[in-house]
N, C-alpha and C positions, 0 to 999 in steps of 0.2 A: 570659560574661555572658548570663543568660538575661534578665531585665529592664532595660530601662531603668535608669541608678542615677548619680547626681552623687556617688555619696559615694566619694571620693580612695581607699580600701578596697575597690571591686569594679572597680579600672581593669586593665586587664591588665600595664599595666608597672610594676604600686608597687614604691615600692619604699622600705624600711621606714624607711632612715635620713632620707630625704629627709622623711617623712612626721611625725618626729620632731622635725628643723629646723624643721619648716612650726608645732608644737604650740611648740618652746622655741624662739623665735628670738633670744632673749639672755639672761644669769644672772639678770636681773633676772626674766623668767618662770618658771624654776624654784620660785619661792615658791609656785604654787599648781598644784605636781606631784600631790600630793594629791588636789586636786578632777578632774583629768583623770582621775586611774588609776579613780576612783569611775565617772564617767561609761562608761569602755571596759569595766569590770568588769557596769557598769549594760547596757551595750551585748551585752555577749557572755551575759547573763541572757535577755534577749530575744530573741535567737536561736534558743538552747538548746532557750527554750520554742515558739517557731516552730517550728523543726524536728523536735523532737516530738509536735505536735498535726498535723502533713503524715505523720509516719510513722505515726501511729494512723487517722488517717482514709485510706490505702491498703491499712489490714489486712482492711474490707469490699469493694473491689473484686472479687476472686475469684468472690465469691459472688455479687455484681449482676450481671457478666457472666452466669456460668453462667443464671440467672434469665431474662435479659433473651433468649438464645438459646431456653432453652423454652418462650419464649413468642413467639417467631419459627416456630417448628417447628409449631405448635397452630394460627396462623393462615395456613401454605402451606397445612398440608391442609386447613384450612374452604374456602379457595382452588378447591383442586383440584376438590372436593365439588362445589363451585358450578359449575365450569366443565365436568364430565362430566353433570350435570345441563342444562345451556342442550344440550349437544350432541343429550343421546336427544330432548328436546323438538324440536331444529331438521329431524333424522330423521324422525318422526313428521310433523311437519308438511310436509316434502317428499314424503313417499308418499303426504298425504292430497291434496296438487296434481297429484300424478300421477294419481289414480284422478279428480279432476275433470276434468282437461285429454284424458282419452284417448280421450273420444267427441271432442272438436272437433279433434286434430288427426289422424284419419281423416278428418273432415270438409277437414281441408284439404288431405291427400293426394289427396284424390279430386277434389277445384277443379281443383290443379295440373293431374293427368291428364286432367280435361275441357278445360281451357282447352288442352293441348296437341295435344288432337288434333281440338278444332275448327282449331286453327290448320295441323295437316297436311293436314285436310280438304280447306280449302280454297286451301293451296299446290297441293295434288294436283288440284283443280276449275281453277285457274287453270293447271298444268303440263298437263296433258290437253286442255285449251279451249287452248291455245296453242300446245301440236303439233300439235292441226288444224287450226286459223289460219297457223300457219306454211306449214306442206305442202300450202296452198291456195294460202296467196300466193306460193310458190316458182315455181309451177306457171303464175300467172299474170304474174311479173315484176314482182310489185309491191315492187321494192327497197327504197323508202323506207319505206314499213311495215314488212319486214322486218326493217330493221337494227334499231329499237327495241326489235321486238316479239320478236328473236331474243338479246336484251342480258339481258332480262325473265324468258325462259325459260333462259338459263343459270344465273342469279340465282340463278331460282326452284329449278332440279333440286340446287344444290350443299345445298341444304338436304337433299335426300334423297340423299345417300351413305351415311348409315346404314342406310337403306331399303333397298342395292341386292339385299338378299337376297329381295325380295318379287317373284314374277315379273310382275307387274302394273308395279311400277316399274321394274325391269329393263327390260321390254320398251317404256317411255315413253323412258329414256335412250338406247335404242339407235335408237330415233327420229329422237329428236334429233340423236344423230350422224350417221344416215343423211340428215336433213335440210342438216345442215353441211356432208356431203361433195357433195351433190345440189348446195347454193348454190353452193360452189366450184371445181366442174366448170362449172357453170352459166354463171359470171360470167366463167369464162377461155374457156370459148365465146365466149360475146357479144364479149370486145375481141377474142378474134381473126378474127371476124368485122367490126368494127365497124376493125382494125387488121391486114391481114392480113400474114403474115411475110415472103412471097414477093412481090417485086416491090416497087415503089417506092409505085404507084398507091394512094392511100387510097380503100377505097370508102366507109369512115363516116365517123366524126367524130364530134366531141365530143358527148353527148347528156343529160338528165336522167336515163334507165335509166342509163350507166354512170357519171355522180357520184354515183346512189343505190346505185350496186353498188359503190363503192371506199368505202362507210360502211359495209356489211354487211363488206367484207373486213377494215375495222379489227376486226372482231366474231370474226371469223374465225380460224384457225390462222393465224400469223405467215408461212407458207410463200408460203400466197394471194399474199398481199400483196404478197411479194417475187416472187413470178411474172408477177406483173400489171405490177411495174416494169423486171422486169429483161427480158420482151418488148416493154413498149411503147418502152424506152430503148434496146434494139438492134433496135428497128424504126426507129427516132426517127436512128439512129446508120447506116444500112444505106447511105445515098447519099451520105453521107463514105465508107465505104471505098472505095466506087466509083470517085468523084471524084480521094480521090488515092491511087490504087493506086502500088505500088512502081516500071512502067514508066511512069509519067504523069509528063509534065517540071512539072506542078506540082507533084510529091510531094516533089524536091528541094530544099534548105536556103535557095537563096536566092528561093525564094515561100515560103517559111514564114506569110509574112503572112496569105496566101491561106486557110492552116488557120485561122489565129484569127478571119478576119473570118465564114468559113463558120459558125462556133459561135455566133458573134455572133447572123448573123442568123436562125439556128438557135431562140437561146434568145429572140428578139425574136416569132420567129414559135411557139412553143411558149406566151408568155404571152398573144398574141391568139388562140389560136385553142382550147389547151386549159386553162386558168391556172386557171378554176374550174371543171373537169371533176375536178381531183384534189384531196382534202386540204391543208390548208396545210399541216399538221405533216408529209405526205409528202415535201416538202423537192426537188419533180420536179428544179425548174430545176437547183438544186444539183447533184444527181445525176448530170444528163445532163450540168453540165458537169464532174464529176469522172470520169465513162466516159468522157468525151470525151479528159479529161488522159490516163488510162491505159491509152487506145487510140495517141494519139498520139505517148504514148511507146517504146510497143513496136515503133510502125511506122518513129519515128524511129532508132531501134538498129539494126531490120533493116537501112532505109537505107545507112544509114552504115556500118555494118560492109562493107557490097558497094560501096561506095562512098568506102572510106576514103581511096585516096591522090587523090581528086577533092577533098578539106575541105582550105581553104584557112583561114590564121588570119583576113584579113577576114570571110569568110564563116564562119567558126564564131562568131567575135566577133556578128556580127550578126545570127545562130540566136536565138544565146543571149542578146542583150540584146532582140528581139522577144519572148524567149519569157516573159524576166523579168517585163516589161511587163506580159504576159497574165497572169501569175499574180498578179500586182501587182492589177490588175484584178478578176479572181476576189476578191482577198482584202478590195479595197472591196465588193463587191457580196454575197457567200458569206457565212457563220459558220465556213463548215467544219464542222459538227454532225455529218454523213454519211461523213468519214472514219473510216476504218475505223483502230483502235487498231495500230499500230507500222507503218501506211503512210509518213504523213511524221512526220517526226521534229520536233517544233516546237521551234525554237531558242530558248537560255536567252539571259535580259537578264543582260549580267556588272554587275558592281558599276561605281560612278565612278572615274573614272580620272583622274591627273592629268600622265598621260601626253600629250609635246606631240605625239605623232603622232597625238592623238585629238582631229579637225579636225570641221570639216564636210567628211565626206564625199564629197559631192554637189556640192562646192563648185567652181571652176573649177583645172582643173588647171596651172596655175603659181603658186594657192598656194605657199608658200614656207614650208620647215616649222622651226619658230622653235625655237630653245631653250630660250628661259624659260617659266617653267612656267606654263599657259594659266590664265584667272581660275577660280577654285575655285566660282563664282557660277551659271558660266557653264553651261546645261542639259547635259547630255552624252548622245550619241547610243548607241542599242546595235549591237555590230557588227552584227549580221543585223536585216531589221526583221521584227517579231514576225508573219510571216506563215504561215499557219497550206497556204496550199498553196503556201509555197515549196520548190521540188526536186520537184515532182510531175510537173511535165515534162521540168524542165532538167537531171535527172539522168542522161539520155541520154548530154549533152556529155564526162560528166568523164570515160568509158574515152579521150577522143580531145582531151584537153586539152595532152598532149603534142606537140602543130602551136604551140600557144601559146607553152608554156616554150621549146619550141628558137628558135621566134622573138625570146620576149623576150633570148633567149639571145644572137642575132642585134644584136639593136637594141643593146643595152649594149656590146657586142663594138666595134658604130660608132659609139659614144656616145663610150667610151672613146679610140677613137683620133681623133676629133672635138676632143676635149680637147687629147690631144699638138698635134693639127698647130694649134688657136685657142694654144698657148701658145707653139710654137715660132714661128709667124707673129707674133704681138703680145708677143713678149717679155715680159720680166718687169714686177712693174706698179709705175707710177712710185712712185719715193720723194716720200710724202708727208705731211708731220709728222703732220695731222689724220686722214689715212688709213690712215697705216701699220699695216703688221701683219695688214690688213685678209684677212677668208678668201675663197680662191680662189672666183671666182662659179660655174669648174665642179663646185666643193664642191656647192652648194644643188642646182644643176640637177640632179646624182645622184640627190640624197636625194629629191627632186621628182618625180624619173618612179620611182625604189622605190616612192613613198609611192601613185604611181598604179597601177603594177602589184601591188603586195600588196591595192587597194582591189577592183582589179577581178577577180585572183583568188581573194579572200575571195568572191567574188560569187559564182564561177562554184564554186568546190568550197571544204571548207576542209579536205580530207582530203591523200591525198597528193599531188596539183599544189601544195601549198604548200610542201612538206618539197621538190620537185624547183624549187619557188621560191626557195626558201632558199638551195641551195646555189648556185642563179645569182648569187643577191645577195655569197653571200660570195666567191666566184670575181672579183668583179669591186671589190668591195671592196679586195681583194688588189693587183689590177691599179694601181685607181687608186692606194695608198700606193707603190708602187713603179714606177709609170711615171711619175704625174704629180708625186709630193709628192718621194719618194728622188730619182728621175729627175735632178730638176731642181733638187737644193742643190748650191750650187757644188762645181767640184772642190777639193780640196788635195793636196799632195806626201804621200800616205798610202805606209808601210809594206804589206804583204800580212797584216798584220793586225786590219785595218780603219782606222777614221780617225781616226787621233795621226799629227802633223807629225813627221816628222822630220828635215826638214833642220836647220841650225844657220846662223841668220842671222847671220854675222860681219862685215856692215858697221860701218864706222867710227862714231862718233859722230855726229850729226847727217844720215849720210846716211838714204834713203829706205827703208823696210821695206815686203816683198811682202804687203798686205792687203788685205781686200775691199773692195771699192768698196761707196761707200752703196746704190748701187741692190742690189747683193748681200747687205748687211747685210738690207735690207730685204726681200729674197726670202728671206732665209733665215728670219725673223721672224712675214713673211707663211706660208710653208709650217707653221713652228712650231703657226701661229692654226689652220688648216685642216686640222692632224692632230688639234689639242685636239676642234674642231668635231665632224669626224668621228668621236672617239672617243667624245663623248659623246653625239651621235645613231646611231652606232650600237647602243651600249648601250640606248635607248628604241625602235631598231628592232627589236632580240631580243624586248622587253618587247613590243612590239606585234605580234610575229608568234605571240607565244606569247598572247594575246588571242585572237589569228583561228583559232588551227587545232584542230582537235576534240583535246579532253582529254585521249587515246590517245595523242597526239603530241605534246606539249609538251619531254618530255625528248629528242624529238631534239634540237630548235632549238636553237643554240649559236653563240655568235658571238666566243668569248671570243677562241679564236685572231687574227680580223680587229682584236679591240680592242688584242689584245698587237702586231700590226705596228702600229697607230698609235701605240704607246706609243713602240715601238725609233725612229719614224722623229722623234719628241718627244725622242727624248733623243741621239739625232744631230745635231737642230738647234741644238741647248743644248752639246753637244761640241764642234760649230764653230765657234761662236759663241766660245767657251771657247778653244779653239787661236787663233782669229783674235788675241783681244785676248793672248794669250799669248807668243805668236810676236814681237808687235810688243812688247813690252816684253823680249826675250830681248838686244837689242843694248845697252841701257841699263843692266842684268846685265852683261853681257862686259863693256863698259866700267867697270864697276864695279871686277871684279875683276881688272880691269890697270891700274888706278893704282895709284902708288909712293906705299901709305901709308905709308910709312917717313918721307917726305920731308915731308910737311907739318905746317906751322911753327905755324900757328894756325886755330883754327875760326873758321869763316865761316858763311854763309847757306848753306843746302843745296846740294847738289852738283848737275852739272849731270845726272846719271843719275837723278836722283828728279825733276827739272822734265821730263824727258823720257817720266817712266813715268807722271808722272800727265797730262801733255797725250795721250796714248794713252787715258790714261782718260777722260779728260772729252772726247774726240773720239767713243770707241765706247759708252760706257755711255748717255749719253745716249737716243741713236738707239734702240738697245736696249732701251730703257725708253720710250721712247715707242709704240716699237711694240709692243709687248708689253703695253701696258696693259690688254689685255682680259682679259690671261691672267696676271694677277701672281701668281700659285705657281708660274712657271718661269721668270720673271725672277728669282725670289728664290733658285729651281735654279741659275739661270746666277750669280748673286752668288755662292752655296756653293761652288759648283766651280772659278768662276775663284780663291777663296781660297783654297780643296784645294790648288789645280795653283802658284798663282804663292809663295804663301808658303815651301813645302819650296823651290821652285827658288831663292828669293832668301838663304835659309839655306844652300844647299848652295854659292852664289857669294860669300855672308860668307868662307867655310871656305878658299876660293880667293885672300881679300885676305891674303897675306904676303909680308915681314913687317908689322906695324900700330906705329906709333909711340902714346904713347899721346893724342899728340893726335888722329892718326888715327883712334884709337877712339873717341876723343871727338867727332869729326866724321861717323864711323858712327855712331854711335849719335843724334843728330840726327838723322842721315838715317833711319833706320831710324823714328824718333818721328814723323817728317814722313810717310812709308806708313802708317804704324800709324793715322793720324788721316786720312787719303786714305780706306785703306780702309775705318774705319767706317763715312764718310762715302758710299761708293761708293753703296749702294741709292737716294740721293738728292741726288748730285752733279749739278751743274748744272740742279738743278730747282727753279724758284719759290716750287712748296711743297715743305716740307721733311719729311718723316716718319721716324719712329723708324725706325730699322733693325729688321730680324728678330731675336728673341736667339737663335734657332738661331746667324746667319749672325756676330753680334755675337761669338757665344761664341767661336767658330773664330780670328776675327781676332785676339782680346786672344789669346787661348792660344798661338797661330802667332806672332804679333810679339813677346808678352813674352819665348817663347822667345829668340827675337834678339838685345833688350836685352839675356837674360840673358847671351851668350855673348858676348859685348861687354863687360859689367860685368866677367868674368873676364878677359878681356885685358886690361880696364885694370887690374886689381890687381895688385901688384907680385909676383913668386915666388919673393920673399926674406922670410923665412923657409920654405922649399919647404911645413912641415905645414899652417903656415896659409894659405897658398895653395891645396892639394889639398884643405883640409875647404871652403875658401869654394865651393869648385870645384864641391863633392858637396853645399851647402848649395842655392846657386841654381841649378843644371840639375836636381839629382836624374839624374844618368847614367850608368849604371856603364858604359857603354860606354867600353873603352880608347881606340876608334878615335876618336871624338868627343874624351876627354882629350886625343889624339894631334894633330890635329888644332887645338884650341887653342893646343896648344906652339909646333906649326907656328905659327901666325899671332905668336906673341910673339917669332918667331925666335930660340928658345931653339936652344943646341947640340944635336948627338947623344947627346953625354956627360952635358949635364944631361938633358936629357930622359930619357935609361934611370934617369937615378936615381929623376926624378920620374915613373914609370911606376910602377916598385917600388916607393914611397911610398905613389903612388895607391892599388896594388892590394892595398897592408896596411892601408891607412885606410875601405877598403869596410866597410861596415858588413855585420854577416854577416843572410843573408837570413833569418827565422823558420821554423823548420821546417815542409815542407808547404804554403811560401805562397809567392806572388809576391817575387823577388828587389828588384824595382822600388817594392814596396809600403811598407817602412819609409822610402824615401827620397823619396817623394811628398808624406809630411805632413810634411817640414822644407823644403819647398819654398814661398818666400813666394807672398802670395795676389796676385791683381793689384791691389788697394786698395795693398798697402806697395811695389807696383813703381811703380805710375803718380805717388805722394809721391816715390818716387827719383828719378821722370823730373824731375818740377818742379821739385825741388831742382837738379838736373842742368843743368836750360833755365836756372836764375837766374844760378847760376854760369858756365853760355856768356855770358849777357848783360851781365854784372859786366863779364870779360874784355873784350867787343865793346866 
């Protein structure tokens, strides 16, 4: 379709018959087929002739083109014509600007060159007039003129470096140098006259000649300057050495004081007397008191090294905390400007931290350092303070920091046995509901003198005294888990391979079983609190040692080992705990499976070995759970594992009750529903508030007790007809184990003779294992769920109750 068109004939999907139907749409229109075919015939006339007067009028295109192109061709070249014409015209007219313009821009050649060399003229009128102004006023000490007037002429000469080939200017520059060198001979005459080297005695003093000669020296070669400082500051510096020479008993650690206050009045006396004799931007005071630092350190090293087994820890401690002071000092009064690049090394601010061993500092030392995590609000301090001459004296101390660590090595050593004999004296601490569980106070007081010795070793280095720090800490770490926390959990009847009971409590029913006492519960609970404590400030004590100690060393520090003892001695507390309540329910077991349940006639209310197993319970979980509340993820430890340990032991004394009548089974299995609902309930028996169990600890119980049930439900099934008894067998245990079918028999007091039959039965009705897969795995998923066992149980309960 090139144009537009409504007519039904230029649509793209006509289509002919339909177009047909549209013209005759009933016999009754055929009468005037006639006047249609006229019209189409009329129609396709018109076309014909369309179509022909389009093919006669494209028979002249050929030729209009061709035309229309040579007369495109006719007017590029008029084109051309025209534009190489503008061109020689544009030429022509450029060379005739040239020929106008070539006298005036010699004319302006020749300006530029005037103006240039009026203006050398007179640099050279001015450079010449100002060497002998200079080398007049050298001559006569007039400094204050000179420094201007010598600022002026150097100015002035760098304009003629191009010049030096001229021997006229040559011979003004070497003048000038000779002038420069004259000044600065000059000028270190006068102060060492006005300051002499020898002797203490000043004959001069401060005067306007030498503040106008330390302006000329700013003018000066940078040497001057530094010669004029670094005499006047070891002349300045001469009666300190004197004073405390190496055999002078003030030179010794403990007048250390003595040095600082001498500097003091040093620098007190250097601002009244020569303050504006020198430059401000000369930086004196500063100076003489960073010569001062770097003399005093040297003198202090020598010291000390001839004097090392004389350094006592007080008296090194108290070196080094006067000397902090001092630099403390320095660094309010100083800028620091005058250090000299990779002297001291200025300490980085680390990032915030939300570490709780990061205190106030400063703060008093029985601080008490907290576990929770500090307000995130709250400003936070950087470990070093940002002082720019700290270590410039005190770095003397750190070859001889080792008197320190063996002490602190000392103090912890009697810290720790401090501990033993305060616990051995005061016993264990009282059982008390509100308090229980509570952590040992010699816990904090530990972490409390750590937190003060890593503070004050950061202080004094953070290099290797901290890595010889470290290993104090964890040495002692060590001790305490195993003197004071191990040390002190009660004994038990252990085996030689560690601590599982072994004895077998075979008291009678109702008699007394050997368990801990509350106040033992509660030390065991309480030591529990105090390894958790421990393990988790240890862990922010790694983190914080690796703060403090230069970059280089972070991969020593490691505390993993110290965290892995407080772990073992966490899950010894939680084993005990576990045997204890274990133990005590072992007699109510035994009794279990020495009743004659053959002999009993009808079910009743629970037996009395389940009233006995759960008053054990509701005696020690309690306690347990009170104390333990700080630390509820290993009370919920202790819930897992007492269901680990007791639920196999109480399946393995099912297996023990034969023969079973099947009321007896029926009366086990009650009993068995009545634990199963005990121990749900255990993580919050005898407690006011009630909360959901863990479904870790939930899953374990249903799974372990339905067990039970199920092996129960098989003894009460009849084993007549033997197949259907053997598939019900293999339906609710899922067991291939013989010994277990074995076992069952046992309890139904089946013969020998049937039993071997129904062995052989068993072991043809095993379903055969899939190849390549677990034997146990087809028989798992015909194993009902606990939804259709716990409906069995209730069914089960209605029918005891009916009976009752």
């Amino acid at each position: 379709q090139v144009f537009p068109s409504q007519d039904p004939l230029d649509r793209a999907d006509f289509n002919a018959v339909e177009y047909i139907n549209a013209l005759f749409p009933t016999e009754q229109s055929l009468a005037n087929i006639d006047e249609v075919v006229n019209k189409i015939r009329l129609k396709i006339r018109r076309l014909d002739d369309n179509i022909r007067t389009v093919v006669r009028g494209q028979t002249n295109v050929g030729q209009d083109g061709r035309q229309a192109l040579e007369e495109a061709q006719k007017a590029i070249q008029q084109l051309f014509g025209k534009i190489k014409d503008i061109k020689d015209k544009a030429e022509k007219s450029e060379q005739m600007v040239k020929e106008i313009t070539r006298d005036i821009k010699q004319l302006d050649h020749a300006k530029r060159h005037l103006t240039t060399s009026i203006t050398t003229l007179n640099h050279l009128h001015m450079l010449a007039g100002g060497v002998d102004s200079l080398e007049a006023m050298t001559r006569r000490r007039q400094y204050g003129e000179v420094a201007n007037l010598l600022q002026g002429v150097v100015n002035v000469l760098e304009h003629f470096n191009k010049y030096m080939g001229i021997p006229q200017i040559r011979q003004l520059s070497e003048r000038v140098k000779a002038a420069q060198n004259e000044l600065g001979q000059q000028i270190l005459a006068d102060f060492e006259e006005a300051f002499p080297s020898q002797g203490t005695k000043r004959t001069g003093g401060p005067s306007n000649v030498l503040r106008d000669a330390c302006l000329v020296a700013n003018v000066l070669d940078p040497r001057i300057k530094q010669e004029i400082i670094k005499k006047f500051i070891k002349q300045h510096l001469s009666e300190y050495l004197v004073l405390f020479q190496e055999n002078q008993d003030v030179a010794w650690l403990d007048k250390i004081d003595r040095r600082y206050a001498w500097i003091k009045r040093q620098l007190v006396d250097y601002e009244e007397k020569y303050g504006r004799m020198f430059p401000q931007e000369w930086c004196m005071t500063e100076r003489i008191a960073v010569e001062f630092c770097h003399v005093t350190r040297a003198e202090l090293s020598k010291i000390m090294r001839t004097r090392a087994k004389e350094i006592e820890v007080k008296l090194l401690l108290f070196a080094i905390q006067r000397t902090t002071n001092f630099e403390g000092f320095l660094a309010k009064r100083f800028s620091g400007s005058t250090l000299a690049d990779g002297t001291v090394k200025k300490p980085e601010v680390p990032p915030p931290s939300t570490n709780p061993f990061l205190e106030d500092e400063t703060g008093t030392e029985t601080d008490e350092i907290v576990i929770e995590k500090s307000d995130p609000d709250k400003p936070k301090k950087p470990k070093v303070p940002d002082n720019p001459f700290h270590g410039i004296v005190s770095k003397c101390f750190e070859p001889h920091l080792y008197v320190y660590i063996e002490s602190q090595d000392k103090n912890l050593g009697e810290l720790i046995d401090r501990f033993v004999a305060d616990f051995k004296a005061q016993g264990p601490p009282k059982p008390n509901v509100d308090e229980g569980g509570a952590v040992l106070p010699s816990c904090a007081d530990l972490f409390v003198y750590y937190k003060k010795c890593m503070v004050q070793c950061s202080q004094l280095s953070t290099g290797e005294p901290m890595i010889a720090l470290t290993t104090i800490f964890q040495k002692y770490l060590r001790e305490y888990a195993w003197k004071i926390l191990s040390g002190n959990l009660p004994k038990t009847t252990s085996s030689s391979g560690g601590l599982t009971i072994t004895s077998l409590l075979k008291e009678k029913e109702g008699s007394e079983v050997a368990k801990f006492t509350l106040e033992e519960l509660c030390l065991i609970c309480s030591i529990l609190s105090t390894a958790e404590y421990c393990l988790a400030t240890t862990q922010q004590l790694e983190e914080k040692l690796k703060e403090k100690v230069d970059a280089s060393l972070v991969e020593r520090i490691n505390l993993t080992g110290e965290m892995d003892t407080f772990s073992i001695v966490i899950s010894n507390s939680i084993q005990l705990l576990v045997q204890d309540l274990d133990a005590a329910c072992d007699p109510a077991l035994t009794a279990m499976s020495k009743m004659q349940w053959q002999n009993v006639e009808h079910v009743g209310d629970q037996s009395p070995y389940v009233t006995s197993v759960i008053l054990h319970i509701k005696q020690n979980v309690p306690i347990i759970r009170d104390n333990l509340a700080s630390t509820r993820k290993y009370f919920t430890q202790f819930c897992i594992k007492f269901a680990n340990s007791f639920i196999p032991k109480f399946i393995n004394h099912l297996f023990k009750c034969k023969p079973i009548s099947m009321v007896g089974a029926e009366q086990l299995l009650l009993d068995t529903h009545s634990l199963k609902m005990v121990l749900l309930d255990l993580p919050s028996i005898g407690s006011q508030v009630v909360r959901k169990a863990p479904a870790s600890y939930t899953k374990i119980v249903v799974k372990g007790m339905t067990r039970a049930e199920m092996i129960l439900k098989v003894v009460m099934a009849p084993h007549e007809p033997p197949v259907v008894f053997v598939d019900n067998y293999i339906k609710l245990l899922a067991d291939c184990s013989t010994d277990t079918f074995q076992k069952i028999l046992d309890m139904k007091g089946l013969k020998r003779s049937e039993q071997s039959s129904m062995l052989d039965l068993f072991r043809l009705r095993l379903p055969a294992p899939p190849p390549g897969g677990d034997s146990t795995g087809s028989l798992s998923l015909s194993a009902p769920t606990p939804e259709q066992e716990s409906s069995r149980i209730r069914k089960l309960e209605k029918l005891i109750k009916k009976r009752l």
